[in-house]
C-alpha positions in Angstrom: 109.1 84.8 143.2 111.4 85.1 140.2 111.3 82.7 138.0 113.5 83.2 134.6 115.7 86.3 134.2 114.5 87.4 130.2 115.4 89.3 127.7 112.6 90.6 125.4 112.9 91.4 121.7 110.1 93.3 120.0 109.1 96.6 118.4 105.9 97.8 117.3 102.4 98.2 119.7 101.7 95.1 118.8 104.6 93.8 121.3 103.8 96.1 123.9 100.9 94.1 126.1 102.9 91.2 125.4 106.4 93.1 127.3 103.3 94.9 130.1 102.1 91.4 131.0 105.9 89.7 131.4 106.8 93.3 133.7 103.8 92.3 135.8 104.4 88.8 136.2 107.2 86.7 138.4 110.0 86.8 135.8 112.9 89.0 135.3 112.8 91.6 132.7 116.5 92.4 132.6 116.7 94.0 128.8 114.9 94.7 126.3 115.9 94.3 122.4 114.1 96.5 120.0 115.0 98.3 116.4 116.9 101.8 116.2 114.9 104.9 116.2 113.6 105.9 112.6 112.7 109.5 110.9 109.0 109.7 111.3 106.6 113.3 110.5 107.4 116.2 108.2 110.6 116.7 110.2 112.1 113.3 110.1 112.7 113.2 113.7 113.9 110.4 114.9 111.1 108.4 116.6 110.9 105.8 119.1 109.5 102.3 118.6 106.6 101.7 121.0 108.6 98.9 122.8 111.2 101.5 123.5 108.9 104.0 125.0 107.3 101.3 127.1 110.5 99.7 128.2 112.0 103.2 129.1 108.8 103.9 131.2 109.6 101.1 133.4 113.3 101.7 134.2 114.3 98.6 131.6 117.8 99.1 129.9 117.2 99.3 126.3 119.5 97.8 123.4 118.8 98.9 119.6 121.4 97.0 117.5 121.5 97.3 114.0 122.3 93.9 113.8 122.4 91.1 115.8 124.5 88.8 113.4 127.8 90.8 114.9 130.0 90.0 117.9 129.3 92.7 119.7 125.5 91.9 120.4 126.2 88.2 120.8 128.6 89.6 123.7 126.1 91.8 125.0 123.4 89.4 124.9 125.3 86.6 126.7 126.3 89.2 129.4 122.8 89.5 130.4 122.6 86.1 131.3 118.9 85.2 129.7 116.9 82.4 130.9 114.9 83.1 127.6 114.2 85.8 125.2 110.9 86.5 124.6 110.5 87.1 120.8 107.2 89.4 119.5 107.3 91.3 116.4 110.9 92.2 116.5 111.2 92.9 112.9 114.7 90.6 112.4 115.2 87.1 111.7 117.5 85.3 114.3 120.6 83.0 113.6 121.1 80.4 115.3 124.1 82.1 117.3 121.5 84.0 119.4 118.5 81.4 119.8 121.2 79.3 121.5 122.3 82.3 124.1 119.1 81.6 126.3 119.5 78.9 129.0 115.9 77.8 127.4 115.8 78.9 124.1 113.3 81.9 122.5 109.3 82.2 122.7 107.9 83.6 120.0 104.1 85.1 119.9 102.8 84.5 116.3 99.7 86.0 115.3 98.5 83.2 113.3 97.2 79.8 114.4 100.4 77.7 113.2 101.2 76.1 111.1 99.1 78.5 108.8 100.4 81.9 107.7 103.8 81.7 108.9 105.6 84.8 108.1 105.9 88.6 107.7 102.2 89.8 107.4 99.8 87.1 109.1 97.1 89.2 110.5 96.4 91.1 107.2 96.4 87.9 104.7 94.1 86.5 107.1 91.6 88.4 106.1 92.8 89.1 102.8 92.2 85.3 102.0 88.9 85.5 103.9 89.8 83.0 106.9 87.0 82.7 109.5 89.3 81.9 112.6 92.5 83.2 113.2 94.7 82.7 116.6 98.0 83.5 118.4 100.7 80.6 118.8 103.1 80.8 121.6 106.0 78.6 119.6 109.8 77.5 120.6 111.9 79.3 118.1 114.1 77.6 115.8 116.3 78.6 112.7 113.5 78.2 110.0 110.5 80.4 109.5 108.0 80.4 112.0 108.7 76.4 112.1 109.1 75.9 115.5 107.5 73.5 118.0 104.1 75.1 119.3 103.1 75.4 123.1 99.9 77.0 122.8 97.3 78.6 120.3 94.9 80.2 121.2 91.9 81.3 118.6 89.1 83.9 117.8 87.0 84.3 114.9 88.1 87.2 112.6 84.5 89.4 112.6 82.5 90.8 109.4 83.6 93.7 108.5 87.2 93.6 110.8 90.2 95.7 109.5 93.5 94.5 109.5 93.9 97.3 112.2 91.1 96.3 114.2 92.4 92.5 114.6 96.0 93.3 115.2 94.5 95.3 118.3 92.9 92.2 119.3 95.2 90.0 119.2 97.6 92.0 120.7 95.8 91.4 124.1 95.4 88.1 123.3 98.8 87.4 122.6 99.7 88.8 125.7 97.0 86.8 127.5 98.4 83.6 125.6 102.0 84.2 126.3 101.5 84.5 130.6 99.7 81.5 130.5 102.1 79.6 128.5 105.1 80.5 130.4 102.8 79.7 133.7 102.0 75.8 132.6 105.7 75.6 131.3 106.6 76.3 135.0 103.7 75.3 136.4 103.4 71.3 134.8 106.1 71.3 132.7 104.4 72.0 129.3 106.4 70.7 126.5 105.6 72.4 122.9 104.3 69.5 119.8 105.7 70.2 116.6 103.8 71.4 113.9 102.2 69.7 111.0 104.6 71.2 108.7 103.3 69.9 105.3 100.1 71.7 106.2 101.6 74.9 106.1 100.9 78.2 104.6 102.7 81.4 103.9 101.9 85.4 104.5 104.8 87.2 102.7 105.9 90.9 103.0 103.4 93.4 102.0 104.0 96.4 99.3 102.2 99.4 98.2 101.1 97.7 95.2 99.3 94.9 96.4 96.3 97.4 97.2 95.8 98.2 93.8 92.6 97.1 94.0 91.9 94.8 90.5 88.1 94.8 90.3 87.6 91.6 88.0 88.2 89.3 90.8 85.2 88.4 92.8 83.5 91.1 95.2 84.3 88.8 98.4 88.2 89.0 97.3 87.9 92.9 96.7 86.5 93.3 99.8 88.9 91.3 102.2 92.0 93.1 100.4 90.2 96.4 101.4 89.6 95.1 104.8 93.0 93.3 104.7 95.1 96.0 103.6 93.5 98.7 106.0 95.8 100.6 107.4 98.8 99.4 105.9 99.2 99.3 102.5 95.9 100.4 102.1 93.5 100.1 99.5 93.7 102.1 96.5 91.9 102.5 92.7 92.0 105.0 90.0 89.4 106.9 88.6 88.4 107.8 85.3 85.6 110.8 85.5 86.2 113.1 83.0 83.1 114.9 84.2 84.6 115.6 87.1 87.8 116.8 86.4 89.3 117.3 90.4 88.8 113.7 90.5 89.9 112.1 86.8 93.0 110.1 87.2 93.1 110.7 90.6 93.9 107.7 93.1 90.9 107.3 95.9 92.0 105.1 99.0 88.9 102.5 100.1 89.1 102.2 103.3 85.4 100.0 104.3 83.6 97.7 101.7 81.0 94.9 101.3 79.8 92.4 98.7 76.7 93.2 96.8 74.6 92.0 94.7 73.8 94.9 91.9 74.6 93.8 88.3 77.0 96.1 87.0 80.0 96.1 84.4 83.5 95.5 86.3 84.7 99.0 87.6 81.8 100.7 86.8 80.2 102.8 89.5 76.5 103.5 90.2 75.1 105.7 92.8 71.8 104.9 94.3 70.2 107.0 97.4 73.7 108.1 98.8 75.4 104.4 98.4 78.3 103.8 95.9 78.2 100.7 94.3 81.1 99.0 91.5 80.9 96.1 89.7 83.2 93.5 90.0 83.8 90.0 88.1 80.7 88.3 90.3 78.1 91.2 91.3 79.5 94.2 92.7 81.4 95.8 95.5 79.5 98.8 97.9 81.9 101.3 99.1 81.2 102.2 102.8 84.0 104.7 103.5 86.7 106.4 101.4 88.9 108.5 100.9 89.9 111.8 97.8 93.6 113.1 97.4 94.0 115.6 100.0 91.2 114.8 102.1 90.1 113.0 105.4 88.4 109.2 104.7 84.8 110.0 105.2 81.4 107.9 104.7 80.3 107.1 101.1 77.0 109.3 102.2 79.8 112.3 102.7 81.7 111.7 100.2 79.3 111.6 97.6 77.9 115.2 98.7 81.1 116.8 97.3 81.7 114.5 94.7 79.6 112.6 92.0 80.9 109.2 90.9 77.4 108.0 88.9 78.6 106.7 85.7 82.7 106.9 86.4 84.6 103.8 86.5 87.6 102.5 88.4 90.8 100.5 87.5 93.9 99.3 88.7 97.3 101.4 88.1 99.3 98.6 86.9 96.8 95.8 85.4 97.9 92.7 85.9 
């Protein structure tokens, strides 16, 4: 039985469980709200966004606004007659004009465990900053950033090791686990979302290409979560100076896999011991696990090291801080 006729807002894959498990559930997918194509590839081709291609597979209209501060979507959106909109990685910020459209307000899915990381890039920082646990929060949208009264949370530990890629794939599914079972005890018993603990809050800004200039003073843990942090998306990246080597000198290698060690060596210096790549950092040293030359598919240290010697180079940032 139909329960709430919804309009769902969201782009990337990380939305897409979350809009698979409302189309198999008793609501009302009447529209769906995701960003205009962009130019993607060598031939800038205009490219949908996941949601789109999802949406379009199951006979849902699709709306791609540039805005949605202008009349024209508020018109569009109230003539769809929401219950809710369910909110999940749309990529813009909502005025107040369209959170009040929806009989019941907006859900949002947050891949944080609020009121921690609110903002733009929670699942990287998570690990960037080294957090053990990390979550999902099903949360009633308001006007302010992520501030919203929670329903749920639901939490996992982030593993050794994890990528930023390899968590956002997990909680992706859990997300869309979370969300069905929130919207089930809101109908079910009622639940009513407890606002946050808003002094105890913290913030995961924007990302940019520089912040994966990798500084290696800081301590190996800290290298290593901004490797694993920044993995796909910014990436990872450090400089070489090899002069022995001259395809590699000045070039920029992209780190892709990393872990703490314990080998005394000067900060950016690398040493190469029995197909292993280690660099010093400001306490210990960094091993490389997997990485990447100009031109050429990431590939293990062991690999990498076959075509290329590193013993005795060093490494440094771009743009020192």
């Amino acid at each position: 039985m139909t329960r709430d006729r919804i309009v769902f807002m969201g782009t990337p894959d990380f939305a897409v469980p979350c809009l698979e498990a409302l189309l198999d559930g008793p609501d009302e997918v009447v529209a769906v709200v995701t960003n205009p194509d962009k130019p993607a590839g060598r031939g800038k081709a205009p490219r949908m966004p996941p949601v789109k291609v999802a949406a379009l597979a199951a006979g849902i209209e699709v709306h791609q606004p540039r805005s949605v501060r202008k009349p024209e979507f508020l018109e569009w959106f109230g003539a769809q007659r929401p219950d809710r909109a369910i909110v999940v990685a749309y990529g813009k910020i909502l005025p107040q004009a369209v959170l009040d459209v929806p009989t019941h307000g907006c859900i949002n899915v947050h891949a944080s465990v609020l009121p921690r990381l609110r903002g733009a890039a929670p699942i990287n920082w998570s690990i960037v900053r080294g957090h053990a646990v990390t979550g999902v929060s099903i949360m009633q949208m308001d006007a302010g950033l992520d501030t919203g009264p929670v329903y749920a949370i639901e939490s996992v530990t982030i593993e050794i090791g994890e990528t930023a890629g390899e968590l956002h794939d997990r909680l992706s599914i859990l997300g869309a686990g979370a969300l069905r079972r929130a919207l089930d005890a809101i109908h079910g018993d009622g639940l009513q979302p407890a606002q946050q603990d808003h002094p105890a809050h913290t913030y995961a800004p924007m990302m940019a290409k520089s912040d994966g200039d990798v500084d290696w003073s800081g301590p190996a843990a800290s290298i290593v979560g901004r490797i694993h942090g920044f993995n796909p998306w910014p990436g990872a990246w450090t400089t070489v100076h090899c002069p022995a080597v001259p395809k590699l000198d000045g070039a920029r290698l992209k780190l892709h896999r990393a872990q703490p060690a314990t080998r005394a060596l000067e900060v950016g210096v690398c040493a190469v011991e029995n197909g292993r790549l280690f660099v010093g950092a400001g306490d210990g040293s960094v091993e490389i696990i997997e990485l990447q030359a100009p031109g050429k598919r990431a590939m293990s240290t062991a690999e990498f090291l076959r075509g290329f010697s590193l013993e005795g180079a060093s490494l440094h940032q771009a743009r020192p801080q």
